[in-house]
N, C-alpha and C positions, 0 to 999 in steps of 0.2 A: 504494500500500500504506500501511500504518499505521504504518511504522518509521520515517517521516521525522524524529519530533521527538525519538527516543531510537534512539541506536546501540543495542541488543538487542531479546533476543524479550522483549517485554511480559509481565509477570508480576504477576497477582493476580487480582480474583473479582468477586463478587456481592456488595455490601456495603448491608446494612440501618442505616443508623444514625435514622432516625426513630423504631425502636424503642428508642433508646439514649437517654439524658441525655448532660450535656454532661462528666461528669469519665468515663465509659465510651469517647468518643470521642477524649478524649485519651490516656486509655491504648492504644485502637487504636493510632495514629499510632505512638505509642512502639512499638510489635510489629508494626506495619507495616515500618518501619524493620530490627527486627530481620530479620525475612524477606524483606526485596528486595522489597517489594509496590511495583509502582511503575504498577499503575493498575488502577480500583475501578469498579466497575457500580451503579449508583446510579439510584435513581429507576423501580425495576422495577412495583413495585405503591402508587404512590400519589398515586394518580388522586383518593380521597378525599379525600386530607391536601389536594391541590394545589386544588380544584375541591369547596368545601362546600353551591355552591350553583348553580345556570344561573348567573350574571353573576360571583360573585366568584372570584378565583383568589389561592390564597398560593404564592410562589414564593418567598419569605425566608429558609425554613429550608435550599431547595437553592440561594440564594445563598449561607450559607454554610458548608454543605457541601461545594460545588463550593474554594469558594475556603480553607477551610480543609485539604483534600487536595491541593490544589496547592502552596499556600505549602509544605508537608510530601515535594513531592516526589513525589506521586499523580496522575497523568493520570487523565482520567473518559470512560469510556464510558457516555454518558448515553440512560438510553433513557425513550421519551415514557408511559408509566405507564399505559396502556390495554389493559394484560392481565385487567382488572380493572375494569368500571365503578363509579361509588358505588352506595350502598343509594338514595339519595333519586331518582337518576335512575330505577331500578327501580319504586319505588313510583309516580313519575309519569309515567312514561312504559313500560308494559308493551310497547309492543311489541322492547323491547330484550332480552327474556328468549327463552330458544330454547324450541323442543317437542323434545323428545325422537322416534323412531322407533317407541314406542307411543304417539305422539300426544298425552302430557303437557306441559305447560308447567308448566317448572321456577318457583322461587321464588327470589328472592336468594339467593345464596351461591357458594363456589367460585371457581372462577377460569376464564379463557375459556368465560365463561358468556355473553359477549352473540351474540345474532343478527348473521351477517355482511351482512343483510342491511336491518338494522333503518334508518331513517333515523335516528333520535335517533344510534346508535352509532356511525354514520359523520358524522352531523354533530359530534357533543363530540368524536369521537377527530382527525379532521381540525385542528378547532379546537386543541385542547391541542398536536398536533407543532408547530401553527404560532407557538404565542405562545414556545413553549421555544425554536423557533428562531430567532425574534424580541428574546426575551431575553438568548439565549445566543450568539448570532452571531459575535460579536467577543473570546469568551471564549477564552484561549491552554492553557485546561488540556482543554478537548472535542477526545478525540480522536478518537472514531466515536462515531454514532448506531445507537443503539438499537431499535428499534420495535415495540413491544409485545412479547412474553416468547411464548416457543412456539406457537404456532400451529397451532390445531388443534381435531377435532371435527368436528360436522354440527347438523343443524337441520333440521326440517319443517314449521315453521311457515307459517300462510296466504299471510305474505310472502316468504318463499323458495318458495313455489310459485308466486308468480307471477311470482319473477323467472327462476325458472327457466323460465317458459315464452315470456319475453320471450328466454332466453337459446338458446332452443330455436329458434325466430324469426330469432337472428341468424343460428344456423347450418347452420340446413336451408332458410330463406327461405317454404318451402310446407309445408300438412300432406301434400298428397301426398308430397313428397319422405322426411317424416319418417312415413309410413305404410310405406313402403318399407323404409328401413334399419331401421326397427324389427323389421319383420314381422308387424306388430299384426292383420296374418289369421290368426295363428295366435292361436285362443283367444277370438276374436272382439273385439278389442281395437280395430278401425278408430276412431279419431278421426276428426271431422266441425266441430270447433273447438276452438282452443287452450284454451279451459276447461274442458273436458275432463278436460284432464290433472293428474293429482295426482304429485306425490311418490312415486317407490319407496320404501315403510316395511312396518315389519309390521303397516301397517290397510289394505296394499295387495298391490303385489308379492312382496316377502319374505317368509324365514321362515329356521327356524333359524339357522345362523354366516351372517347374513348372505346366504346364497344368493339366488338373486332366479330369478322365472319367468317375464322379461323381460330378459334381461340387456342388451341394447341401450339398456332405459332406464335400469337401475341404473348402466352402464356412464356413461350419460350427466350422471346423476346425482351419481356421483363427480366427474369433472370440474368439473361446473359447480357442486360445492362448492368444491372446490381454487382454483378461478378467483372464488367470491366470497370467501373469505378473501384471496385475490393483491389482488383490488380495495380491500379495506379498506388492507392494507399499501401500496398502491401511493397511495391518497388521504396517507397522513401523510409518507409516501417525497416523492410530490412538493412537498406545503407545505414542507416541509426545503430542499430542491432550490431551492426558487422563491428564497427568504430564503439559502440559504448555497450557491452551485451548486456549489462543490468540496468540500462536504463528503462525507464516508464515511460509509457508510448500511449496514445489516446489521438482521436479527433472527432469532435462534437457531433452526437447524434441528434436530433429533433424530435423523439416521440413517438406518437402513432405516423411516418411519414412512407407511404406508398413507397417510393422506388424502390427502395435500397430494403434488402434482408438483412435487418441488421440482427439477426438471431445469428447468420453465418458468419456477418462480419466479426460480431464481439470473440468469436475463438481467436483473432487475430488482436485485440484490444486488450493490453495490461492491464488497465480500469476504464470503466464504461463513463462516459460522459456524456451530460446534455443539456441543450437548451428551451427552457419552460416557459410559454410564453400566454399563459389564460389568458383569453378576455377578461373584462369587466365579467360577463355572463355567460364563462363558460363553468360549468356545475365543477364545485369542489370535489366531488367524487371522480370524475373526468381526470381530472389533474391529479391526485391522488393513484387513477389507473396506472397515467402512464410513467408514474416514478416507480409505480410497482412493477410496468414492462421495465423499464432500464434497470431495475435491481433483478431481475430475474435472466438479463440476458446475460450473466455470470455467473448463475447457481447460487445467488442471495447478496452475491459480495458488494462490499459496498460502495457507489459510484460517486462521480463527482460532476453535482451544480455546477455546470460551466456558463450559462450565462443563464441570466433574467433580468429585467426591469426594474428598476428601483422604485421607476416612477411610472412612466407611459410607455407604450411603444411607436412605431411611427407608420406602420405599414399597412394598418387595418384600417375598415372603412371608418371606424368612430375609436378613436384613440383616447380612453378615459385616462384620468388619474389615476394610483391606488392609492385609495382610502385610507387615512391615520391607521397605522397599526397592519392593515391588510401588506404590506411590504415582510414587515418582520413574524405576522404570522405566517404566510406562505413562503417565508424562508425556514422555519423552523419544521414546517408541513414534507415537504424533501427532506429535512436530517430526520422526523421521525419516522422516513420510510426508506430510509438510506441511506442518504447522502453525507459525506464525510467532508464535503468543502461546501461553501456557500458564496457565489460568485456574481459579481454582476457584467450585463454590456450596458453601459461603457462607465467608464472611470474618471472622463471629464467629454462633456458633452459637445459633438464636431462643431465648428464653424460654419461648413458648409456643405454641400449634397443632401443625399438622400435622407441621411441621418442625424439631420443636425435637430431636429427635433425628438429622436429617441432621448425619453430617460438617463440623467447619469448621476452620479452622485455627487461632482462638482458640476452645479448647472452652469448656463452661460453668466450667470451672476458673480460666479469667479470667487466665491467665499464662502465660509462656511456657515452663516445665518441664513441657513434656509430649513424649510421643513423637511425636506428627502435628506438633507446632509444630516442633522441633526437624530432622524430614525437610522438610519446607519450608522453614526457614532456609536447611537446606545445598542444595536444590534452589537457591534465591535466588540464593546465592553465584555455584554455576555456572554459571546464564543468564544473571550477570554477570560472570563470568571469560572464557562463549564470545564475547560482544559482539555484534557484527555480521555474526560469520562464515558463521553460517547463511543468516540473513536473506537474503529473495525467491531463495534458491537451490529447483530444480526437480527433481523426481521424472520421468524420461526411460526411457520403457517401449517394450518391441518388441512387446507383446501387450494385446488388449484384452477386456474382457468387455462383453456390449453388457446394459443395465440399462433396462426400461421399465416405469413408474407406468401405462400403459394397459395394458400387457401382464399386469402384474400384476396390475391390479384383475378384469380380467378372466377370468383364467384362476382367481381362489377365489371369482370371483360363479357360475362355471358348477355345472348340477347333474349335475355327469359330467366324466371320469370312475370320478374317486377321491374321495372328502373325504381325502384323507392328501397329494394333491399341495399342496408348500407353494410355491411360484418362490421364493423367498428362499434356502430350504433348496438347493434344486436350485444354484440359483447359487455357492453357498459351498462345493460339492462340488466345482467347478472350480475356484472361487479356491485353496478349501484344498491342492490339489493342486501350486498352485504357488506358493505361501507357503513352503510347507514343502521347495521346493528352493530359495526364497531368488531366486524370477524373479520381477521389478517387473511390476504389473499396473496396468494403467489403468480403471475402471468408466466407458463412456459412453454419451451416447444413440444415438439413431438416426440423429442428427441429428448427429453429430460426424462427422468428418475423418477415416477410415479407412486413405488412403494412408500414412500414419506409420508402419504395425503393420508386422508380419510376420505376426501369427496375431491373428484375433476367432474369438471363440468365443460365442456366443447360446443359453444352455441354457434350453428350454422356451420356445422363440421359438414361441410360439401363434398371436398377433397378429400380421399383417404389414402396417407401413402402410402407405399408397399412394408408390411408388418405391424403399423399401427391398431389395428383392427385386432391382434395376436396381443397384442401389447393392452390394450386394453381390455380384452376379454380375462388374462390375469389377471391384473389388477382388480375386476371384480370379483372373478373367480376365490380370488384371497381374501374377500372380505372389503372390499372398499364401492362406496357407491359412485356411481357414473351417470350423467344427467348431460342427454345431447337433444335436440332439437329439430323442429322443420327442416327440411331442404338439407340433408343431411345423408352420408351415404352413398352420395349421387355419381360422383365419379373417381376416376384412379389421378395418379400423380402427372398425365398427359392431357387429361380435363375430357378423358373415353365416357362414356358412361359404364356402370357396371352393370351390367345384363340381368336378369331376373325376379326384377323387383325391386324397387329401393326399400330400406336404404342400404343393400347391396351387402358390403362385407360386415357391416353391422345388427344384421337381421335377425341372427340369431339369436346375440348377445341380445337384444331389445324385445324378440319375442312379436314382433310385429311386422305388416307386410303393408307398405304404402304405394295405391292406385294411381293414386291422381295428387296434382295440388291445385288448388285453385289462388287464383292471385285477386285479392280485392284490392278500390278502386280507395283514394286515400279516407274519404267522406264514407265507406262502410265500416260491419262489421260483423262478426258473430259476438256468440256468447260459451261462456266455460262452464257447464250447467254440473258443479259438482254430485258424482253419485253416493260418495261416501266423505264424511267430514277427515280432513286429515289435518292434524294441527289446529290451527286456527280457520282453514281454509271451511266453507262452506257457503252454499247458495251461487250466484253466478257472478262471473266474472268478465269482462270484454274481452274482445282478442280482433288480432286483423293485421295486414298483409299478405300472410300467408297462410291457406290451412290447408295440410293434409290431408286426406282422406283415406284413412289406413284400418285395415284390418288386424283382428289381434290373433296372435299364432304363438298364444302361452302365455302372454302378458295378462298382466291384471288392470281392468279400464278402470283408474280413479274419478274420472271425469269425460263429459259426452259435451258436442256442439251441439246448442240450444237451436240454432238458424239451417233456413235454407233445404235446399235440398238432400244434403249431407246429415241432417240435425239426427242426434240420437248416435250418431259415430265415433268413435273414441280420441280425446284432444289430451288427455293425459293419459301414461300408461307405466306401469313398474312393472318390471319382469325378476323375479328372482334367479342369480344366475349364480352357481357354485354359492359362494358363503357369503355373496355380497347380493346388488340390489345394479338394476340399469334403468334409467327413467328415460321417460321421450315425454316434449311439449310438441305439440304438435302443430301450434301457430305462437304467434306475438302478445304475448297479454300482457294485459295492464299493469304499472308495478305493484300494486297491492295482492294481486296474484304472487309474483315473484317475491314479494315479500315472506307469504304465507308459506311459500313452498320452501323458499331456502333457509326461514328457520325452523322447519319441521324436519328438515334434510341435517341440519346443523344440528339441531335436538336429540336427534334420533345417535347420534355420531358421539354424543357427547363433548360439541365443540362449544363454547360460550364466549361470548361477547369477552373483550377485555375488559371493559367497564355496560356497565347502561345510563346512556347520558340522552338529555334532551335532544328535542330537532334541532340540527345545526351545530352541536357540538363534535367533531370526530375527536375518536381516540387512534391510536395506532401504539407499538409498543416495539423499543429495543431490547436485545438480551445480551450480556456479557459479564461473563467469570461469574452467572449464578446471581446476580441485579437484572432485574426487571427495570427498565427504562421506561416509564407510561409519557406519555404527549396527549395533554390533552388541550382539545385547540378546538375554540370557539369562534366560527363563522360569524354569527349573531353581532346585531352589536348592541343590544343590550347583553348587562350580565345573566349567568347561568349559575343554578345549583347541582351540582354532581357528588352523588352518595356515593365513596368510597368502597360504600361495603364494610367488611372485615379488615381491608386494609391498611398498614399501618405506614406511611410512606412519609419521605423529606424530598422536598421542595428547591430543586438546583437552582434556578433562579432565583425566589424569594430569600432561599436560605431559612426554612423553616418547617417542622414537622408539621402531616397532617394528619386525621384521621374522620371516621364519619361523616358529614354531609359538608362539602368546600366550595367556594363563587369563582367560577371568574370570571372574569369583565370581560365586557364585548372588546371580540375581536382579541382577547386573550390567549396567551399560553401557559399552561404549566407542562414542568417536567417532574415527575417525579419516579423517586429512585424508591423501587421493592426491595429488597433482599429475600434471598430465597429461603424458607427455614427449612 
């Protein structure tokens, strides 16, 4: 981990000072100081400044940069400046520029504008990690590397088509093989040699959001983009490696973000990082999901806040403030689901471009009597107060949600049989259900450790890939329950259908045999006419987008569609399978449904809330050396009563014991520390 050379969670951002003179960067320092900043992201975009020419390179200004934040007390996460190629390399070298998916070739400008597949861009980008690692090797203030700045986008240029079909090559081996998974007899599509094939874009396969009328290829296509931007990272990852081999490598993930699998990438990532950026109105439990995907795409460990907002951001269509408090609450919201640094963009706020109205903690006011400065002081304080007590402590779950970049690409490249199915959306309908009882959830892949859980749940498990279906038929079989959904089933890891019935390799396990789906219109609905009270659950329930119409072949029907032609058909279902249980929902229901079910699911399991606290209150909880770390953190912004319970707990913040019934203020945090007896 990264906490080796400072007892605390690392605090501070994104720091531009190439934009700055030299009496601007020592007032930094001075307001560095004030605020706890005690390490600084440098060297994000300036590839130009470093590199004016193919042969020359200036490294001077970030020798001293580097060296005058350290004398000061500032650790550097240095990252290698290739989010960004120059203009001159542009102009001489075009194949560095990407085409767009109407088959334009962009001009200079913007940012992760280069082709990932260009030779020029992987020749200067490889080059540049190497000489910084070169130069910087032996430097005591580098504390993790950087590498290149978000990641992301596509390309259809001549040369990503041919490397896609080299890529195509490796992993079909034949075109018979890849005539087959495609199913390029439909439509008359047969390939007869690899030149054949172009690019899914919209001067080919696609058309509106994206849809494709191949999906096999588009499907393929995603991939084997996600996989040439991993090769680019993975080229300056290893020049690093080669010159520094224990160093710490990272570059900033975004979230829930389509392109990029970042479940594949994080095997090549020392520690996971990322940048968090809610709206004003994006739901706390939302945000909350996706610090639980980034801690999960490392088997629990813990990642690092690499950027967020202090204050606003600048790119959405209504750019709110955050709210007194809501800053240092939702920074504490990441450490109590992970996070071992807390970082912001930016660190003094740009002059000019795009960004110059992004959020920063020295605003254009240039001083420290402001309101965002002044909540960041005190934030400073306290990740200096708590020390090291956090630090590489783990988030330990009995429930998992399973999360796939195949599964998802594929399920919005398909043309059926909603445009309204979102799988993100779907997914966040079960988290949220158990958010809001305050039960730790784990996001992982397919490919993770299952025996840990007590309950996986797979909402809109579409795609099933070769051995999953095995893998979780154990799992039940051992005693663990499984909860999968609609539209589920439906195809293999080529986006084939699976023959027989859906939902195909899962049928068994579920005890059920599904006909038909019907796709409603967004303004309908049915209803969930439960047959047997389960939990809390009884009487009816809404549902809608999608219902199945499925027959039961061993399953037990808990609940029947009230509506329509279908009405009286089974909409919920458990099958006992070995010494466990497999449930199926078999449309979209209302959360009050998903409420009832998942903590009947959870009850049944013997899994309990960390705490039970009001609406708006979340809990979540760290563990380490046998301390219980609770966070509880209040949305609301009035104050909140929360009944301990039995437990007997002290207050790292207040610095004070609690017990039985305790307030906190709106928009509040406490931390407090359990011991284990």
């Amino acid at each position: 981990m990264i906490s080796g050379k400072l007892p605390k969670i690392f605090y501070g951002g994104d720091y531009n000072p190439e934009q700055w003179d030299e009496s601007t960067h020592q007032e930094d320092l001075r307001m560095f100081k004030l605020a706890g900043i005690d390490i600084a992201t440098i060297n994000v975009f300036s590839w130009a400044l470093n590199q004016p020419d193919e042969v020359t390179y200036h490294f001077e200004w970030l020798d001293q940069t580097i060296n005058r934040l350290y004398n000061n007390g500032v650790y550097i996460c240095l990252a290698t400046s290739t989010a960004a190629h120059p203009s001159w390399m542009a102009k001489k070298y075009p194949d560095i520029l990407r085409v767009d998916s109407d088959g334009r070739k962009r001009k200079f400008g913007g940012r992760q504008n280069s082709c990932p597949n260009s030779p020029t861009y992987r020749k200067y980008a490889e080059r540049m990690a190497r000489k910084l690692a070169e130069r910087y090797k032996d430097h005591p203030a580098i504390l993790v590397w950087h590498v290149s700045n978000e990641y992301g986008g596509e390309c259809y240029c001549d040369g990503c088509a041919a490397a896609f079909r080299v890529w195509l090559k490796q992993r079909y081996g034949t075109l018979q093989k890849l005539n087959r998974v495609w199913n390029t007899a439909f439509w008359g599509h047969t390939f007869y040699d690899w030149d054949e094939i172009v690019p899914p874009s919209n001067l080919s396969e696609h058309w509106g959001d994206n849809k494709s009328n191949f999906q096999g290829i588009s499907l393929d296509y995603s991939r084997f983009n996600s996989d040439s931007n991993l090769e680019c990272y993975l080229l300056e990852y290893n020049a690093i490696k080669e010159i520094i081999p224990n160093s710490i490598i990272t570059t900033n993930l975004m979230g829930f973000y389509k392109p990029l699998d970042y479940q594949k990438w994080a095997k090549y990532m020392d520690i996971v990082s990322w940048d968090s950026y809610p709206e004003l109105t994006t739901p706390v439990s939302y945000t909350a999901m996706t610090h639980d995907l980034m801690r999960g795409l490392k088997d629990g460990d813990p990642f690092m806040l690499m950027e967020q907002t202090p204050s606003q951001q600048n790119w959405q269509p209504y750019n709110s403030l955050k709210r007194p408090g809501v800053m240092r609450l939702w920074s504490y919201q990441a450490v109590a689901r992970g996070a071992d640094t807390v970082m912001f963009f930016q660190l003094r706020r740009s002059v000019g471009a795009c960004e110059k109205y992004h959020g920063a903690v020295i605003e254009h006011a240039g001083h420290e009597n402001t309101r965002v400065f002044r909540e960041v002081a005190e934030l400073g304080r306290e990740l200096n107060q708590l020390g090291d007590s956090l630090l590489d402590s783990r988030v330990e779950s009995k429930v998992a949600i399973v999360f796939d970049w195949d599964n998802w690409w594929a399920i919005e490249k398909s043309s059926g049989p909603t445009i309204a199915l979102k799988y993100v959306d779907e997914v966040h309908k079960y988290y949220a259900a158990l958010f809001h009882r305050n039960i730790q959830v784990d996001l992982i892949s397919v490919d993770a450790d299952m025996s840990k859980y007590d309950i996986v749940i797979a909402p809109v498990l579409y795609m099933v890939k070769p051995g999953f279906a095995d893998k979780l038929e154990q799992f039940v079989k051992s005693g663990g329950t499984f909860l999968t959904t609609f539209f589920s089933g439906i195809v293999n890891e080529n986006d084939l259908v699976t023959l027989g019935g859906y939902p195909g390799e899962l049928r068994s396990m579920l005890g059920i045999w599904v006909e038909e789906i019907d796709a409603l219109f967004p303004d309908q609905q049915n209803h969930i006419v439960m047959k047997q009270q389960v939990g809390s659950l009884q009487g009816e329930y809404s549902c809608g987008l999608l219902c199945d119409l499925l027959h039961r072949e061993g399953a037990d029907v808990i609940a029947e569609y009230g509506d329509d032609f279908y009405q009286g058909m089974p909409v919920l279902t458990r099958n006992k399978f070995g010494n466990g249980e497999a449930w199926y929902v078999a449309s979209s229901p209302e959360p009050s449904f998903l409420d009832g079910l998942l903590d009947y699911l959870c009850t049944n399991k013997g899994i309990s809330p960390v705490l039970h606290t009001p609406k708006g209150v979340e809990v979540s909880q760290r563990t380490k050396n046998g301390t219980q770390f609770i966070f509880v953190m209040n949305h609301n912004i009035s104050a909140e009563a929360v009944d301990l319970g039995d437990l007997n707990a002290y207050d790292l913040l207040a610095e004070e014991k609690l017990s039985g019934t305790i307030e906190i203020a709106g928009r509040g945090v406490r931390i407090l520390a359990v011991a284990s007896e």
